[in-house]
KEDREN-132689 format. One record per residue (C-alpha): y, x, z; residue in one letter; residue number from 1. Coordinates in steps of 0.25 Angstrom, whole numbers, plus 5000, padded with zeros to 4 digits. Each point is the difference from the previous one (the first is absolute). Layout:
SITE; Y; X; Z; a; NUM
...
//
This chain:
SITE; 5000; 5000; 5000; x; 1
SITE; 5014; 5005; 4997; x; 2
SITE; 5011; 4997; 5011; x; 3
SITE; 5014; 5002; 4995; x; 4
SITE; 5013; 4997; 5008; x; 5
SITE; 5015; 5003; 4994; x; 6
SITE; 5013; 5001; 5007; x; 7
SITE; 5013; 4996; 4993; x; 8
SITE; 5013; 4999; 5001; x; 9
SITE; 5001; 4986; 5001; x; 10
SITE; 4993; 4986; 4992; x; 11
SITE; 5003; 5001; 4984; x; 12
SITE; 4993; 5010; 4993; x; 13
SITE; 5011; 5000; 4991; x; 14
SITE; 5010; 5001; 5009; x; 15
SITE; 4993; 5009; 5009; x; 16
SITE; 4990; 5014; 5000; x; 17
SITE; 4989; 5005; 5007; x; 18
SITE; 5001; 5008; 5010; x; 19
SITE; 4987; 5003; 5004; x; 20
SITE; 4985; 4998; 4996; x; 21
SITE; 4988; 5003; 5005; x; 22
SITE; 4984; 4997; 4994; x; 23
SITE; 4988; 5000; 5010; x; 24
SITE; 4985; 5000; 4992; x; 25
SITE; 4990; 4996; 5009; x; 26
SITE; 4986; 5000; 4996; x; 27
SITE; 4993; 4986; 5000; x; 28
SITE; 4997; 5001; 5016; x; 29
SITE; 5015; 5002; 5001; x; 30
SITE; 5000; 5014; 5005; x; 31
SITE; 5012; 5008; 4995; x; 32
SITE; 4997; 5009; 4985; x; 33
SITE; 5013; 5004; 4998; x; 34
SITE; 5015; 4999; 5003; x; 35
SITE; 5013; 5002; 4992; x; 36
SITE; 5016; 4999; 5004; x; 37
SITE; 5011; 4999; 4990; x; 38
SITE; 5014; 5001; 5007; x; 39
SITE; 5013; 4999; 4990; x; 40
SITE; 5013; 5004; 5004; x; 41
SITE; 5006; 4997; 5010; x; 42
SITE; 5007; 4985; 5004; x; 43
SITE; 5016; 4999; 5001; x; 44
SITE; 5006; 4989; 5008; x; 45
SITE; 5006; 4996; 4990; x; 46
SITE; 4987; 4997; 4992; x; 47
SITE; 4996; 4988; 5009; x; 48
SITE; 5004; 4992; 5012; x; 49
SITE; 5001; 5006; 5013; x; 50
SITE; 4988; 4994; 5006; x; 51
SITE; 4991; 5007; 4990; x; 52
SITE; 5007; 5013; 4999; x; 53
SITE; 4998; 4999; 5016; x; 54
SITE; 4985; 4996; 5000; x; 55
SITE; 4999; 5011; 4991; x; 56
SITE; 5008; 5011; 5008; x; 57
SITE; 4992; 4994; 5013; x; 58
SITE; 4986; 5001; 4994; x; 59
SITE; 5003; 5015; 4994; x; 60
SITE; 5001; 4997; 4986; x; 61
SITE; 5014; 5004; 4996; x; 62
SITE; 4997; 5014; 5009; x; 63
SITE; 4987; 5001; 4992; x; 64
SITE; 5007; 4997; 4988; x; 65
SITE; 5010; 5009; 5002; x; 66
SITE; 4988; 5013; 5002; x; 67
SITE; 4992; 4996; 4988; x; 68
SITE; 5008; 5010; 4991; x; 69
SITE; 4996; 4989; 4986; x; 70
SITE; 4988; 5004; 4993; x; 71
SITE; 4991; 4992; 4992; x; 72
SITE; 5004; 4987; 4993; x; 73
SITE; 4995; 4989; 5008; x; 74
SITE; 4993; 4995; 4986; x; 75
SITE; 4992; 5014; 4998; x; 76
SITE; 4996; 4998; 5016; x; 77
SITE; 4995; 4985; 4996; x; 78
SITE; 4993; 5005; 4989; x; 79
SITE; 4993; 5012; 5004; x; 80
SITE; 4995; 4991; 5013; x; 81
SITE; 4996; 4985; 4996; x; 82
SITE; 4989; 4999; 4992; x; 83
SITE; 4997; 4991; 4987; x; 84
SITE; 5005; 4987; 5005; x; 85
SITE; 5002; 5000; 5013; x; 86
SITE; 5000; 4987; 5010; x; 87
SITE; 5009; 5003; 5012; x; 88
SITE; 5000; 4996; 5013; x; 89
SITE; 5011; 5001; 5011; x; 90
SITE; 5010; 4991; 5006; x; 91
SITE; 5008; 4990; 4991; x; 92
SITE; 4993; 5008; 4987; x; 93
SITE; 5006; 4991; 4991; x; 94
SITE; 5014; 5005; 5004; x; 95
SITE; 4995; 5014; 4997; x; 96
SITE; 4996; 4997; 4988; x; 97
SITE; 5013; 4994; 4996; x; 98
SITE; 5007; 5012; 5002; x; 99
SITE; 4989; 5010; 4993; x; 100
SITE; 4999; 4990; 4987; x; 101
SITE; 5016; 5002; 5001; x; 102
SITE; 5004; 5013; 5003; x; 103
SITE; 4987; 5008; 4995; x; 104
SITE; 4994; 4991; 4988; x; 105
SITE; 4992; 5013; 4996; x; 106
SITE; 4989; 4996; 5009; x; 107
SITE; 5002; 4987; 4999; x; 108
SITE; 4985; 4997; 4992; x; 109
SITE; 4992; 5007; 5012; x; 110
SITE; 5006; 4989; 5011; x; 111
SITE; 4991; 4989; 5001; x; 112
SITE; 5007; 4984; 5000; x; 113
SITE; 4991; 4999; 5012; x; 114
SITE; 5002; 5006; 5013; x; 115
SITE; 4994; 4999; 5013; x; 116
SITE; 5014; 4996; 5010; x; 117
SITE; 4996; 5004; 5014; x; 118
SITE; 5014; 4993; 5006; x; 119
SITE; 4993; 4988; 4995; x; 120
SITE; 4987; 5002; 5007; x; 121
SITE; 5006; 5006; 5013; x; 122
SITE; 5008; 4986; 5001; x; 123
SITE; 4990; 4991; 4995; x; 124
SITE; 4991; 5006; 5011; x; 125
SITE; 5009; 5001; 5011; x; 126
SITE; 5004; 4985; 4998; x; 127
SITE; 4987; 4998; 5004; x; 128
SITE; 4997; 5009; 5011; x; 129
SITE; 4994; 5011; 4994; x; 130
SITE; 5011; 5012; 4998; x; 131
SITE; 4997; 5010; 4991; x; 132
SITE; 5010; 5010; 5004; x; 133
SITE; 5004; 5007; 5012; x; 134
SITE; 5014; 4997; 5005; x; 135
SITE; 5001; 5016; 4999; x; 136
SITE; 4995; 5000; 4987; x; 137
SITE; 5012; 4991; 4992; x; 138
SITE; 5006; 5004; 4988; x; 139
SITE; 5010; 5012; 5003; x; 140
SITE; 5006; 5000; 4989; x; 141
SITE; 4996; 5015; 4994; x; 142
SITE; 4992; 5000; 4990; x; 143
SITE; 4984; 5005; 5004; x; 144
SITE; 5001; 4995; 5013; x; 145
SITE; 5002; 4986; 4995; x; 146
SITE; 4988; 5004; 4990; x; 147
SITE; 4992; 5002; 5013; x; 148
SITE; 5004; 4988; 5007; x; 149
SITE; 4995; 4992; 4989; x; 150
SITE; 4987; 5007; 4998; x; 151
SITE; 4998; 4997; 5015; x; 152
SITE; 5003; 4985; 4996; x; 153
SITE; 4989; 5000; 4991; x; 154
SITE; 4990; 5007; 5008; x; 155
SITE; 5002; 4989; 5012; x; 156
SITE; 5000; 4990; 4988; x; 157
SITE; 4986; 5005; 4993; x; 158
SITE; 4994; 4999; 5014; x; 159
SITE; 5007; 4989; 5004; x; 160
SITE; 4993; 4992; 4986; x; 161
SITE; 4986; 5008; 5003; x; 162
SITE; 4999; 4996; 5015; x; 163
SITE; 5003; 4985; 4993; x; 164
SITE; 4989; 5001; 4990; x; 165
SITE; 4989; 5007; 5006; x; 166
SITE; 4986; 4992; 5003; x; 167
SITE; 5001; 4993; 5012; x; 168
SITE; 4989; 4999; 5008; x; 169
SITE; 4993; 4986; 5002; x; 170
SITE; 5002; 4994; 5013; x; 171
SITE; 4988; 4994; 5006; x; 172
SITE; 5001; 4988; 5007; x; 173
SITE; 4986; 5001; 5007; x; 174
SITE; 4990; 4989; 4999; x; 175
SITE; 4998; 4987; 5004; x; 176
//
């Protein structure tokens, strides 16, 4: 499974940029492959409103940005990391996937229409009364830590669903 999270300067792709991006492969057990950051320049105030650009000063992203020194573009990054048609996984990937269709339409052919959205399940599960996540574990709002906070959602999910579908054993009710 690939878990892929973005950080932006704000909601519109076209408006907007990514700031960071991280891809966690996991093998089909979810055990971690492989990991890869992008981080792009770094965020000016006047790029966004102030309680992003403070999010993003208070979860390290503007100081990380500000060390990266540039490199690679973040569409090289994407396409020397996904393979062939890629279904992602994360929180809200569907946003994610708005903004790489936008902003790197190179790689656009190896994302998937379908993604697993573990926000959804984490809510849908919670609602009722079986939380997925750790109250520690939410979205921080970098990049690969939100990739493995997702990944932890659909651990929890997968046994969650193979605890539900699991034989039961037949209750005897005695005789007579």
């Amino acid at each position: 499974m690939i878990f892929l999270d973005l950080e932006t300067s704000g909601l519109d792709p076209a408006r907007h940029r990514i700031l960071e991006c991280a891809v966690l492969i996991t093998d089909d057990r979810f055990n971690p492959v492989s990991a890869r950051v992008w981080v792009g320049e770094t965020l000016r105030p006047d790029e966004c409103t102030p309680e992003v650009y403070a999010m993003h000063v208070a979860s390290g992203l503007v100081a990380a940005a500000d060390a990266w020194g540039g490199g690679d573009s973040l569409d090289g990054v994407l396409a020397r990391t996904l393979p062939a048609v890629s279904r992602i996984a994360g929180f809200s990937p569907h946003f994610d996937l708005w903004f790489l269709r936008t902003r790197c339409p190179l790689i656009a052919d190896r994302l998937h229409h379908r993604v697993y959205d573990c926000s959804t399940l984490r809510d849908l599960c919670g609602d009722y009364g079986q939380p997925l996540m750790d109250g520690a574990a939410e979205p921080a709002h970098r990049a690969l830590a939100d990739c493995f906070a997702a990944l932890q959602v659909m651990r929890r999910f997968r046994a969650l669903i193979s605890a539900a579908t699991s034989p039961q054993k037949e209750i005897s009710h005695g005789e007579g």
